[in-house]
N, C-alpha and C positions, 0 to 999 in steps of 0.2 A: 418423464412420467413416473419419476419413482416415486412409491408409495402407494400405488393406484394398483388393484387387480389388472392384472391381465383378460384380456376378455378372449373366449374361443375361437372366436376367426380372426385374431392378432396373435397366436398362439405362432403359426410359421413362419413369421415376420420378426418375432418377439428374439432378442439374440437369447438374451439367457435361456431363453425355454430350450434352443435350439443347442444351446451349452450343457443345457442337463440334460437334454435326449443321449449328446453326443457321449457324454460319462458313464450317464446309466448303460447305455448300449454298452461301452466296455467294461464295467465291472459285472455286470449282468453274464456277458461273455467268458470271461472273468470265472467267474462263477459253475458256467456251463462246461468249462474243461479241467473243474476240478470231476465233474464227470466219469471224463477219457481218463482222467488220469487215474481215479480209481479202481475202475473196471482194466485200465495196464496191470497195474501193481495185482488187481487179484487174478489176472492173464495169468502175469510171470510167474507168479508166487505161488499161482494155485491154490488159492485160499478160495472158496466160495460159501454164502452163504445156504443158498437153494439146493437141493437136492437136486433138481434137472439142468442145476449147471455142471456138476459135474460128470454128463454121461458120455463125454468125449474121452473120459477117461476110465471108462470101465461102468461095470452094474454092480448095484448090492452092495456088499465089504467091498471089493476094490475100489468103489468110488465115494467110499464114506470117509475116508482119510481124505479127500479135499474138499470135505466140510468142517472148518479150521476157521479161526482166525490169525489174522500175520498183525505183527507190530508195523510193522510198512502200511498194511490198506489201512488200519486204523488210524494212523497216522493223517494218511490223504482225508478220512473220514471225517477226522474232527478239526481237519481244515476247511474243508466243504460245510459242515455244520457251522463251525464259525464264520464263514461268507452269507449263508442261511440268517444266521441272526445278526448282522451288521447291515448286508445290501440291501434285506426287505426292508428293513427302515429306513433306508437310504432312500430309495427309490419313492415311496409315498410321502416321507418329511419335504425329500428334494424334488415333487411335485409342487407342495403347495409354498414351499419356497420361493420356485422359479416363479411362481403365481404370486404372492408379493409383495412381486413391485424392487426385488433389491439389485442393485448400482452391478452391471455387469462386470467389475472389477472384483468385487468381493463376492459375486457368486459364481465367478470361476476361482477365485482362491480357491473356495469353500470346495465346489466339485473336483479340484486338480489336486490337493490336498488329501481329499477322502481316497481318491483313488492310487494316485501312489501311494499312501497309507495298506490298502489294499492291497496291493500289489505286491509290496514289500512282505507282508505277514505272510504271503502266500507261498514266498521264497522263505520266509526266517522258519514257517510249519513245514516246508517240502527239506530242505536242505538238509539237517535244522541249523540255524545258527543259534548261539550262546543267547540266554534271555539276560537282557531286555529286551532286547532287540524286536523280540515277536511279541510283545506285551505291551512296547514304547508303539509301536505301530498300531496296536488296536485303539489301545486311548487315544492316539492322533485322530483315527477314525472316527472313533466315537464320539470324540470332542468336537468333530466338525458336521455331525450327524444332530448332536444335542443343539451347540450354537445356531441350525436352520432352524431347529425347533422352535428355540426361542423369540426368534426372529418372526417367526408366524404367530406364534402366540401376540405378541408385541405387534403386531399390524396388525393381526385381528380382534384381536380382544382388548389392544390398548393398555397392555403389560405396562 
């Protein structure tokens, strides 16, 4: 059936849909313990942004020294930001991707690809490790983010 939409009630029957549920679910996930990890790192650190987060630690002046920012939460911050503007687009391009119609080989490349891509940046921004490293992983992402797109454009519009 390749080339052909996907129709709505072949959607749980459909492997690849069933392939991009499974991906999006873990980078989505993914995504949501960059979270926990934020709210750790501003635990430990004691860094908060709010003012009623820090009244476990005092009122007034004593608890306005743990409205800071730390190099650590920022750090997780614009990791979380950069999952933010990668996965959203991930998620809606690799909707209408899995919709079609493409060869379940190559759109599990496409999602296994994106997400160890993912994964990986999320290690190379926590750790950090030496760039490229975190830079060579987003383009990976992005590139496999861009190629569904075109791939939809090109069945639907006839690119």
């Amino acid at each position: 059936r390749r080339g052909e939409m996907a129709k709505a009630t072949q959607l749980i029957d459909n492997e690849v849909f069933r392939a991009y549920a499974t991906y999006t679910a873990i980078v989505l996930l993914k995504m949501m313990l960059m979270s926990l990890i934020t709210a750790y790192f501003r635990i430990t650190r004691k860094a908060f942004v709010n003012p009623e987060d820090t009244a476990s630690f005092g009122k007034g002046e004593s608890a306005k020294k743990y409205l800071r920012t730390d190099p650590d939460v920022e750090r997780v911050r614009r990791g979380h930001l950069n999952d933010l503007e990668n996965i959203v687009p991930f998620v809606g391009i690799g909707l209408l991707y899995a919709l079609s119609g493409p060869e379940l080989s190559t759109a599990l490349l496409h999602f296994r690809i994106f997400t160890g891509a993912r994964i990986l940046h999320t290690f190379a921004y926590l750790i950090p490790l030496p760039q490229p490293g975190r830079g060579l992983s987003w383009a990976v992402g992005y590139s496999v983010t861009f190629s569904m797109a075109y791939k939809v454009l090109k069945t639907a519009w006839l690119l």
